[in-house]
Backbone bond lengths (Angstrom), bond angles and torsions (degrees), N, CA, C in turn:
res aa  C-N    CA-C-N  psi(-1)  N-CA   C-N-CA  omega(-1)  CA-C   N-CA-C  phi
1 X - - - 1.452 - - 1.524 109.25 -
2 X 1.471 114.02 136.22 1.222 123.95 -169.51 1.939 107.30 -72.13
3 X 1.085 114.87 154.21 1.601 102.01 154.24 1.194 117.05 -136.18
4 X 1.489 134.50 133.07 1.353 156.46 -132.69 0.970 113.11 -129.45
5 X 1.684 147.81 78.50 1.214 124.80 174.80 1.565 102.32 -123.21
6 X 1.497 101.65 141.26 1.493 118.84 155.90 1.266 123.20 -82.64
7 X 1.617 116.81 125.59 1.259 113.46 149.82 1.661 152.04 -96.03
8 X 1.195 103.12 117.44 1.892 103.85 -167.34 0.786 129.79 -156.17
9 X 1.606 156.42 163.41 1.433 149.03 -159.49 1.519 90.05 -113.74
10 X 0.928 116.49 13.79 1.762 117.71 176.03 1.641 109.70 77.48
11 X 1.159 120.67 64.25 1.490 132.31 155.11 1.253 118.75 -93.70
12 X 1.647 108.90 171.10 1.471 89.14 171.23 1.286 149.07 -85.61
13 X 1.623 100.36 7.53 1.389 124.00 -172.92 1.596 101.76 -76.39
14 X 1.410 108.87 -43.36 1.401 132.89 -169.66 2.107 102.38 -66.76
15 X 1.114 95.50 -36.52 1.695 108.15 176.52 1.306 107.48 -39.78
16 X 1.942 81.93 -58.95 1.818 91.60 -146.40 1.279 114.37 -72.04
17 X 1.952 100.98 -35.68 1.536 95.09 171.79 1.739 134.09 -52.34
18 X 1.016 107.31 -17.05 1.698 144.83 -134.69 1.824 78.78 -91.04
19 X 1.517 109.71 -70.54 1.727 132.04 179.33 1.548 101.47 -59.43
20 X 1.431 124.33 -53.00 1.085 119.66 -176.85 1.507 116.05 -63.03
21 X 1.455 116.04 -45.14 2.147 108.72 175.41 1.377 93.51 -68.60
22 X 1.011 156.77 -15.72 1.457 160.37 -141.92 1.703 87.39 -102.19
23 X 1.114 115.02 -60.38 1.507 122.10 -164.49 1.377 112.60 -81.34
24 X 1.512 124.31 -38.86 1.412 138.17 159.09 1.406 108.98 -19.97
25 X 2.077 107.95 -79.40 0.709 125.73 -167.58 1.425 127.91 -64.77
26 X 1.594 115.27 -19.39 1.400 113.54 170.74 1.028 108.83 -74.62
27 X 1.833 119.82 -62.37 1.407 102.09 157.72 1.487 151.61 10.13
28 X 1.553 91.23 -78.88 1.745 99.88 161.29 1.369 126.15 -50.89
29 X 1.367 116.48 -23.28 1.362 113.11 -161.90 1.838 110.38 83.16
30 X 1.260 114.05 32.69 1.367 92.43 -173.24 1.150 118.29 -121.57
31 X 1.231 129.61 145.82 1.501 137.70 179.35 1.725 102.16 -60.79
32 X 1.110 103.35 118.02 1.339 114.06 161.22 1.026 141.60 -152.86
33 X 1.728 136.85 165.29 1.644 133.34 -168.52 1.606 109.89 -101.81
34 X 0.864 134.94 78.18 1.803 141.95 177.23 1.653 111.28 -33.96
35 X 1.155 143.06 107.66 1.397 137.50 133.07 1.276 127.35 -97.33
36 X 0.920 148.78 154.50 1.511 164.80 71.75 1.162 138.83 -7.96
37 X 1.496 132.85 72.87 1.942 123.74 -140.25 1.529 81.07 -118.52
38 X 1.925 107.19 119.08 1.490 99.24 167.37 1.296 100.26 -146.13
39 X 1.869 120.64 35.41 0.929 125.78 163.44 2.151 107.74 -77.36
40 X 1.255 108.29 126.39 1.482 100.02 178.10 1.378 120.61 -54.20
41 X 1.234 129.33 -61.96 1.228 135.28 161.15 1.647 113.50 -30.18
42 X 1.151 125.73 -68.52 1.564 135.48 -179.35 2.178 103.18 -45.23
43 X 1.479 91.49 -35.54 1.679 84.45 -175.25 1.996 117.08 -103.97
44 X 1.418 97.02 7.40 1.475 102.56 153.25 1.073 116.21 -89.39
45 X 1.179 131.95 -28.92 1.466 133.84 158.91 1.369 105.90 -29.83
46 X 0.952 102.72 -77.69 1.694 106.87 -165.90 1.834 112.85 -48.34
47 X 1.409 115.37 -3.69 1.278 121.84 -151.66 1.411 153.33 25.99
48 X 1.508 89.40 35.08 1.642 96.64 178.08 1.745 110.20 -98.13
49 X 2.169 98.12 140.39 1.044 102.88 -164.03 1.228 114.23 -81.85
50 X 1.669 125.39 5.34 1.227 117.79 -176.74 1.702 109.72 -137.19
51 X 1.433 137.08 -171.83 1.197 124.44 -150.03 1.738 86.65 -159.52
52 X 1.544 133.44 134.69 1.190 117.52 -14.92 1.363 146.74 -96.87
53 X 1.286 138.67 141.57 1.925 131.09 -130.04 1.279 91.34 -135.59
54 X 1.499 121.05 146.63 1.297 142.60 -158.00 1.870 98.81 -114.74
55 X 1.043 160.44 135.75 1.280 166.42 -156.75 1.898 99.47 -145.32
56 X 0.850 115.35 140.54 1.820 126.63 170.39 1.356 118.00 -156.21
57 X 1.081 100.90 118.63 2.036 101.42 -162.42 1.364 115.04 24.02
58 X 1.816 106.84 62.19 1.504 97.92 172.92 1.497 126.25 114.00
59 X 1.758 86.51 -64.17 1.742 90.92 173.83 1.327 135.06 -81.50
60 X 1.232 116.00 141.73 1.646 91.94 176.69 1.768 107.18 -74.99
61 X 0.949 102.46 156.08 1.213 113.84 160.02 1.877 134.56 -113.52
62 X 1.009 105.37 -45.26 1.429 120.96 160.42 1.643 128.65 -132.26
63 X 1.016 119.15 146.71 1.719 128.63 167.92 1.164 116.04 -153.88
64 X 1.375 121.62 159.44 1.358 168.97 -132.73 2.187 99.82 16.65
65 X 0.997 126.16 56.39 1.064 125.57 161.15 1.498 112.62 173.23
66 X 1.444 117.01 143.65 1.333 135.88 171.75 1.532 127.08 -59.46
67 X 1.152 135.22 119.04 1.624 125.36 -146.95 1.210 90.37 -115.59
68 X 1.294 115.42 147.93 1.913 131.35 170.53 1.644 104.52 -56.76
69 X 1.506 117.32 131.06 1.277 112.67 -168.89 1.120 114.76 -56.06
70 X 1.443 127.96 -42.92 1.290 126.35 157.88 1.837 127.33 2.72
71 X 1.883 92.20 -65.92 1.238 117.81 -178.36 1.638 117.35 -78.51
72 X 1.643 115.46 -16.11 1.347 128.55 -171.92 1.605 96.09 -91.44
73 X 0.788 123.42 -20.85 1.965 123.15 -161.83 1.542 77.91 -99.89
74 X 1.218 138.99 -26.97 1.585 100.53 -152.44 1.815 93.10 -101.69
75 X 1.632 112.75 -19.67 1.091 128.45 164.60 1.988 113.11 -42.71
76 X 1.242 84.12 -65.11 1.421 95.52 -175.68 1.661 125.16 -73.04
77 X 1.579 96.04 -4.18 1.576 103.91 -175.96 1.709 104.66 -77.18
């Protein structure tokens, strides 16, 4: 099972990505764990310097911008 978390203080950049791995991932057919991390503290952890950031078992994969789903499915694959 995949795990999915967004990071964001809740903007709308942070939304869309949020709907967009959301939609990716059903898409795919894939089993996965959904978060939403927009505690500040919880998303320096992760150490990314910009906001909004894509997480997948762990890694980041992207930050400070929203990627064409195209580019989000293959992220998340």
């Amino acid at each position: 099972m995949k795990k999915i978390q967004v990071l964001g203080p809740g903007c709308p950049s942070c939304d869309k990505l949020a709907d967009l791995a959301r939609q990716a991932a059903t898409e795919m057919a894939l089993e996965f764990e959904f978060e939403k991390v927009s505690d500040m503290n919880d998303i320096l952890a992760f150490g990314v310097p910009t906001t909004p950031a894509l997480v997948v078992d762990g890694e980041v994969k992207i930050c400070g911008r929203v990627p064409e789903m195209s580019e989000l499915k293959s992220m998340i694959a």
